[in-house]
C-alpha positions, 0 to 999 in steps of 0.5 A: 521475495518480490522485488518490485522494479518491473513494468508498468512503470519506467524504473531508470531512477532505481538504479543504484551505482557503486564506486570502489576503491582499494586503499593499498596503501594501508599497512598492518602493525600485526605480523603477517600472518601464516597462511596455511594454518590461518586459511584453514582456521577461517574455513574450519570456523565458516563451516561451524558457522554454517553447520550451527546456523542449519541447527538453528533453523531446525530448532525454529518455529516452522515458516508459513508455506506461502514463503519460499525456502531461505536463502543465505545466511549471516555471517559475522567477521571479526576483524584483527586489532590492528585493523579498521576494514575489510579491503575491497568488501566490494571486489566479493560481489552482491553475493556477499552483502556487508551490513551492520559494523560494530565496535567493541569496548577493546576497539575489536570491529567487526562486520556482517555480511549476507552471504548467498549459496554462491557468495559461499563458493566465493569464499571458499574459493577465495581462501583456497586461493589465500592458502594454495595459490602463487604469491605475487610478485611482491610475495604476498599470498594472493587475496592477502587484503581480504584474508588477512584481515580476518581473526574469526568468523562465526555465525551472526547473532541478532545483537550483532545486526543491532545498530543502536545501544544494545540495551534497547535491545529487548531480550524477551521474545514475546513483546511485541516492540517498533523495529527499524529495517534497514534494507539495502534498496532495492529489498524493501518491499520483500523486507515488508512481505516477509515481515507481513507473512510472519504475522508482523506488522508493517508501518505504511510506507509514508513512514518509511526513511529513504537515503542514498543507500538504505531504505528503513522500514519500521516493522512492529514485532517480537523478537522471535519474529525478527529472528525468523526474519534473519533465519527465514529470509533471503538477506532483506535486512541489512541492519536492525535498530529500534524506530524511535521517530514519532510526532511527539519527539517533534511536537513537544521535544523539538517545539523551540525548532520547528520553523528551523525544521520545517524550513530545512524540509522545505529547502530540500523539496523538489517542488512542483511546476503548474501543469502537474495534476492536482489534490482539490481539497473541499474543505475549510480552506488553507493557509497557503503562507505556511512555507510547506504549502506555499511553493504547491498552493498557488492564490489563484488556487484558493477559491470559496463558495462564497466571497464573503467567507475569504478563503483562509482556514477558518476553522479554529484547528486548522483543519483544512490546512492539516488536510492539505499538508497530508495531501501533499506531503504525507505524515511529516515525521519522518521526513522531519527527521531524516535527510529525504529530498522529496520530489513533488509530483502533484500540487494543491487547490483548495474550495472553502465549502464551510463557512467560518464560526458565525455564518449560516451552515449548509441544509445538508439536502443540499450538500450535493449542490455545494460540492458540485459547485465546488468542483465546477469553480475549481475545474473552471480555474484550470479546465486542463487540469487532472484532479483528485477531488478529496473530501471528508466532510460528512452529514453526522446526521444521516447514516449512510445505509442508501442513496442519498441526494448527495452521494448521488452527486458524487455518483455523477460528478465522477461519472460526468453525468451532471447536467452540463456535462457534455458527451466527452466531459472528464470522469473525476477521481472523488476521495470521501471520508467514511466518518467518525466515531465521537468519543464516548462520554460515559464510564467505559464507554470506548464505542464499537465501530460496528454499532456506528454506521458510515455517514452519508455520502460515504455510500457513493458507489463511484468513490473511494471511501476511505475508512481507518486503520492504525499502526499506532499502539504506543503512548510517548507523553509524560504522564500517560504511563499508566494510559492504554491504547484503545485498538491494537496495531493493524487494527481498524481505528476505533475512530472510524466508522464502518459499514458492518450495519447496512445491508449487505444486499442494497448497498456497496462495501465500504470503506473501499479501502483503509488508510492511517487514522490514529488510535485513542488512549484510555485512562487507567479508571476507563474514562477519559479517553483521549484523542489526538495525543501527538503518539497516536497521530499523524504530522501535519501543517499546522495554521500558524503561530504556535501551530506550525505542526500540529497531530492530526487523526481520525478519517481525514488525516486517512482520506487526505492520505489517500488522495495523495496516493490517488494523485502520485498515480494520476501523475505517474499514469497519465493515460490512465482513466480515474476509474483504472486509479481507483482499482490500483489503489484497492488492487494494491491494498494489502490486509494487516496480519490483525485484519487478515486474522478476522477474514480466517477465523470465520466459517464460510464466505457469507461470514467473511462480509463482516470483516469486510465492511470493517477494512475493505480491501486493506491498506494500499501500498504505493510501491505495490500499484506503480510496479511489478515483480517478477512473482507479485506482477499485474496485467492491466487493461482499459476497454469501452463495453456496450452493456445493452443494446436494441432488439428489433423494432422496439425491444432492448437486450444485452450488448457485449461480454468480453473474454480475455485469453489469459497468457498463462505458461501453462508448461510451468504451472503445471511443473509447480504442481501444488505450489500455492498461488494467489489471483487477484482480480479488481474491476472498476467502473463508474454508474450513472446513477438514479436515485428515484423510487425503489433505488434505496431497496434495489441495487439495479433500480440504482446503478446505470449497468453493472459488470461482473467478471467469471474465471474459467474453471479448472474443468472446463473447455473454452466453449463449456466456459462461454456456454456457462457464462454467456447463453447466446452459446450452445447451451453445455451439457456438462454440468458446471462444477463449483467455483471455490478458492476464491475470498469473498465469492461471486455471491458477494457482489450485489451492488456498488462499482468496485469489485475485487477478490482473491483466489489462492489454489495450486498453480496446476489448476491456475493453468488450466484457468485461463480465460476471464469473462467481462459481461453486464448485468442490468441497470436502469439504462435498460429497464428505462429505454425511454431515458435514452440511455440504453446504447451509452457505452460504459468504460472498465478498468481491470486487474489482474495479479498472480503472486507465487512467492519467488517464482519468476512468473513475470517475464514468461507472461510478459513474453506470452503477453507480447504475441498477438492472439491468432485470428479466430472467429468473432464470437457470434452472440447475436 
């Protein structure tokens, strides 16, 4: 399973040191034991142990083909009586890994341990020395402390990796409950990838508690589920426990000691310095007083459009102190309970573009005017600044089916093509909201997020247009037994918009992605419904009063989340464009089992548009687009394309394609023959947009340039694969065959900046599938020459991923990839 500590990021900070130290100085009341009967008692019970646990996953459901064979078992150690510990667990290795201690009512300890086929050896060796071997010179058989203490060994239960009280332990296999993982560093991301593979459900990683030696990952599953984890896995999980941490234990439970706990987390923050990239939230300002914001929120950080409104929250719920607490911080519930010490990387500005109860709104056919002046206020403030711009203020209005003035804006805010922006001004990283659905009103009416368009300017192509999901399905508050939740978890939230309706050929796909939006309850009577239960929500900072926290949910507590992650890479990466962000953060997006159900269970890839426009590319996860794994590894690269070029005297053509030889170990691929692999492919790019005439029925009337990418076929020669793809090439005899494997297919790219796809095919054919193509397709830089653009250069982010699930494909491709490319040819395409 992946462990993700690879390049392309600095890993120093993951290391994790162990100091040991016998105690040889205790004493056993218990008789020494005889060594040769008891040896073989402890071998003869070890080998049972294993032989049950091969029954055992005989007996078991069949694991998903894409997970690689276990490896390992559990063992369960018993100690003697008269003993407390192990002597020197440590002195065994990684191979034997302890876990859960637990003790009995008659005061019986004992332990769990993952034990890897050569931590079997170990053992065995070592009791063979306990039995066999000389007696020290104190006439001890070697290996006494680690033998000695032992009174049994047997193969582990799950009720004996169970940490809390044993009767919440559920004892049906069937219902699906909130488990707690407690992994050893270094394993929760393959405890997560396991848990998904199952058809389990992962809480998003905000959620994730993280001390010195554990990281715990709260995991919805069966109990069957979690058993497949223990017998399928490869010792990812050290200890289970049930994942009691919810906003409502903190908003209701805890209410009289929310300033002792928000004070507490705000003393073991590491808070940010000045020159660190920013969260610019447009929204209803902040109240930077909260102590939680403060220490990032600077006052000269505090703007408005207009100096009549202040720059106070003014909104009676705090909305926009809610978002800019998300931003910075994530959902507060976990690091409210736990003793996590964050470390800041990024901090806040804030620009009230709402005024407060009493004064004008804005005419929405200006709204595109309001955020430019938005963002020209806050980069003037800090012209050096790197920035994520978030916003989730939308035109409930307008659906967001074509361009629009104001998603226009965006399209030129981020691409830097306002008037004003200079040759040389910053592209920006723009985070918008896709909108909500408003609770039904009538008897039974929960509303279909298909029937309720995403709003306007959700539809800007160069965005990030988060829509949401939710992994809330339990209801905590007195007197809401009888209530149920409105969408299962892992499935879109029956809050947030989608663009199911729009058409398929004129406009992008949106949501890009899909962050944590909150479920809705239902009464049992099936009205009302109710939003906002602190269960079904996230924790943020509240306004003030008797509202230092407060739930938040629906498409702003998602796009703030986004903008948070968008702003932790921006930090990590600094040489990284806003356009290589935005395809790490889709790139590293991952579909929950509900999710990945709706793509599989439709016919044909025109089908799978559907689900699509309902979840995007999945929910990003952050430890996936910082780093690689030896088998889930990604190849990135930034380049500068000239998509259209001049053709004589007064005709335009195309410009560039580029081809990347991909450094593929071609050897062994072909050695896995059929092993199943999976390509990823994300390509970013910003448009320069134009919004005139037929731009709302024609993509390519709309966008600047457009770029695709095409993968050699298995079948192909390299020069049938630029034949096929480029026709300034000697036209290919050989008819090209083709192109399946892939998720979405090339047919299902028509407009928008942002494509991704998956491919899954045996890695004999990935081998042979090692050229990609980068190449234009038209736009009105070209179609209008007389706007003097068709000689602008665009800028491209690409992606690349191979997960083979074990295989250690990083470190032969990073040494491939490490070789200069010989001289060849350039590619004569004039």
């Amino acid at each position: 399973m992946a462990d993700y500590n690879k390049p392309h990021i600095d890993i120093s900070g993951r290391r994790v040191k162990f100091d040991y130290k016998s105690n040889s100085s205790a004493r056993s009341t218990k008789p020494a034991r005889e060594r040769r009967e008891h040896g073989q008692r402890l071998q003869q019970q070890m080998d049972a142990a294993y032989s049950q646990i091969a029954q055992m996953r005989a007996q078991s459901p069949p694991l998903p083909d894409n997970l690689p064979a276990p490896e390992g078992e559990y063992l369960t150690v018993e100690l003697a009586r008269s003993h407390r510990e192990l002597k020197a667990p440590a002195a065994l290795g990684p191979e034997v890994r302890q876990g859960t201690v637990q003790v009995a009512a008659n005061d019986a300890r004992t332990i769990t341990f993952h034990v890897s086929p050569r931590g079997r050896e170990i053992l065995s060796q070592l009791l063979d020395e306990y039995v066999n071997g000389e007696r020290t010179p104190k006439g001890n058989p070697p290996r006494a402390s680690l033998a000695e203490p032992i009174e049994s060994i047997r193969a582990t239960r799950l009720e004996e990796l169970w940490r809390d009280d044993q009767e919440l332990l559920p004892t049906s296999g069937d219902a699906a409950i909130w488990w707690a993982l407690w992994c050893a560093r270094g394993f929760e991301a393959s405890a997560a990838q396991l848990t998904q593979s199952l058809g389990a459900t992962v809480a998003n990683d905000d959620r994730w508690a993280r001390f010195p030696e554990a990281i715990v990952v709260p995991v919805l599953a069966t109990r069957l589920q979690i058993e497949m984890m223990i017998w399928g896995g490869r010792g990812e999980i050290g200890e289970i426990g049930v994942a009691r941490d919810n906003p409502s234990v903190i908003m209701d439970d805890m209410r009289d000691y929310q300033d002792d706990l928000i004070d507490d987390l705000a003393r073991r923050i590491t808070w940010p310095g000045a020159n660190v990239p920013a969260v610019c939230i447009l929204d209803t300002g902040a109240n930077r007083a909260h102590p939680l914001l403060e220490p990032a929120l600077s006052a000269i950080d505090t703007q408005t459009l207009d100096e009549r409104w202040g720059v106070d929250d003014s909104h009676p719920g705090g909305h926009g102190t809610g978002m800019a607490g998300l931003a910075l911080l994530g959902d507060l519930t976990t690091p409210m309970a736990d003793l996590i010490e964050p470390i800041l990387s990024h901090r806040l500005e804030t620009v009230k573009v709402l005024p407060p109860a009493g004064w004008p709104g804005h005419d929405p056919v200006n709204y595109g005017a309001v955020t430019s002046s938005a963002v020209s206020l806050a980069e003037g403030r800090a012209p050096d600044r790197n920035r994520v711009i978030c916003c989730a203020v939308t035109n409930e209005d307008r659906p967001g089916d074509g361009p629009s003035r104001w998603s226009a804006a965006l399209d030129q805010i981020s691409s830097a093509t306002q008037d004003g922006d200079s040759d040389g001004a910053p592209r920006r990283l723009i985070i918008q909201a896709i909108g909500n659905l408003q609770m039904g009103v009538a008897k039974g009416d929960n509303r279909n997020p298909d029937d309720f368009a995403g709003e306007d300017p959700s539809q800007a192509w160069n965005a990030i247009t988060v829509g949401g999901y939710t992994n809330f399905d339990q209801i905590a508050e007195a007197g809401y037994q009888d209530w149920t939740v409105i969408g299962a978890a892992g499935d879109p939230s029956p809050i947030a918009r989608n663009s199911v309706s729009w058409s398929e050929s004129r406009s992008p796909v949106k949501p890009d992605v899909v962050f944590e939006a909150g479920n809705r309850a239902l009464s049992p009577y099936d009205e009302p419904v109710m939003d906002k239960l602190p269960s079904l929500s996230v924790l943020t900072t509240g306004k003030g009063g008797r509202q230092a926290l407060t739930p938040f949910n629906a498409t702003s507590a998602a796009t703030a989340a986004a903008a948070r992650m968008a702003a932790q890479l921006t930090a990590a990466f600094p040489t990284y464009w806003p356009e290589t962000v935005r395809a790490l953060m889709a790139h590293s997006g991952e579909w929950t089992p509900r999710m990945r159900a709706q793509l599989d269970n439709v016919e044909g890839l025109r089908e799978r548009r559907f689900p699509r426009r309902r979840f995007g590319y999945g929910v990003p996860k952050l430890y996936r687009a910082m780093r690689s794994a030896e088998d889930d590894f990604a190849m990135i690269a930034q380049d500068t394309i000239q998509p259209f070029a001049r053709s004589g005297a007064s005709g335009v053509r195309f410009g560039d394609a580029h081809y990347y030889p991909l450094p593929w170990p071609k050897s062994i691929l072909e050695n896995l023959d059929n092993r199943m692999l999976r390509l990823k492919v994300a390509l970013s790019y910003f448009i320069e947009p134009n919004p005139s005439f037929d731009a709302r029925i024609d993509p390519a009337r709309y966008r600047s340039h457009g770029l695709r990418f095409d993968l050699k076929r298995r079948g192909e020669s390299l020069r049938e694969f630029q034949s096929h793809t480029n026709a300034e090439f000697e036209r290919a005899t050989v008819r090209r065959e083709s192109d399946s494997g892939w998720m979405f297919g090339p047919d299902a790219v028509s407009a928008g900046s942002l494509h991704v796809d998956l491919w899954e095919g045996p890695a004999v054919e990935l081998a042979a599938r090692d050229q990609l193509c980068v190449y234009p397709v038209t736009g009105w830089w070209r179609t209008r020459p007389g706007l003097k653009k068709l000689e602008t250069p665009a800028r491209y982010a690409l992606i690349m991923s191979i997960q083979s699930d074990g295989v250690d494909l990083y470190t032969p491709v990073s040494i491939a990839a490490a070789v200069p490319i010989a001289a060849q040819a350039e590619i004569a395409v004039r």
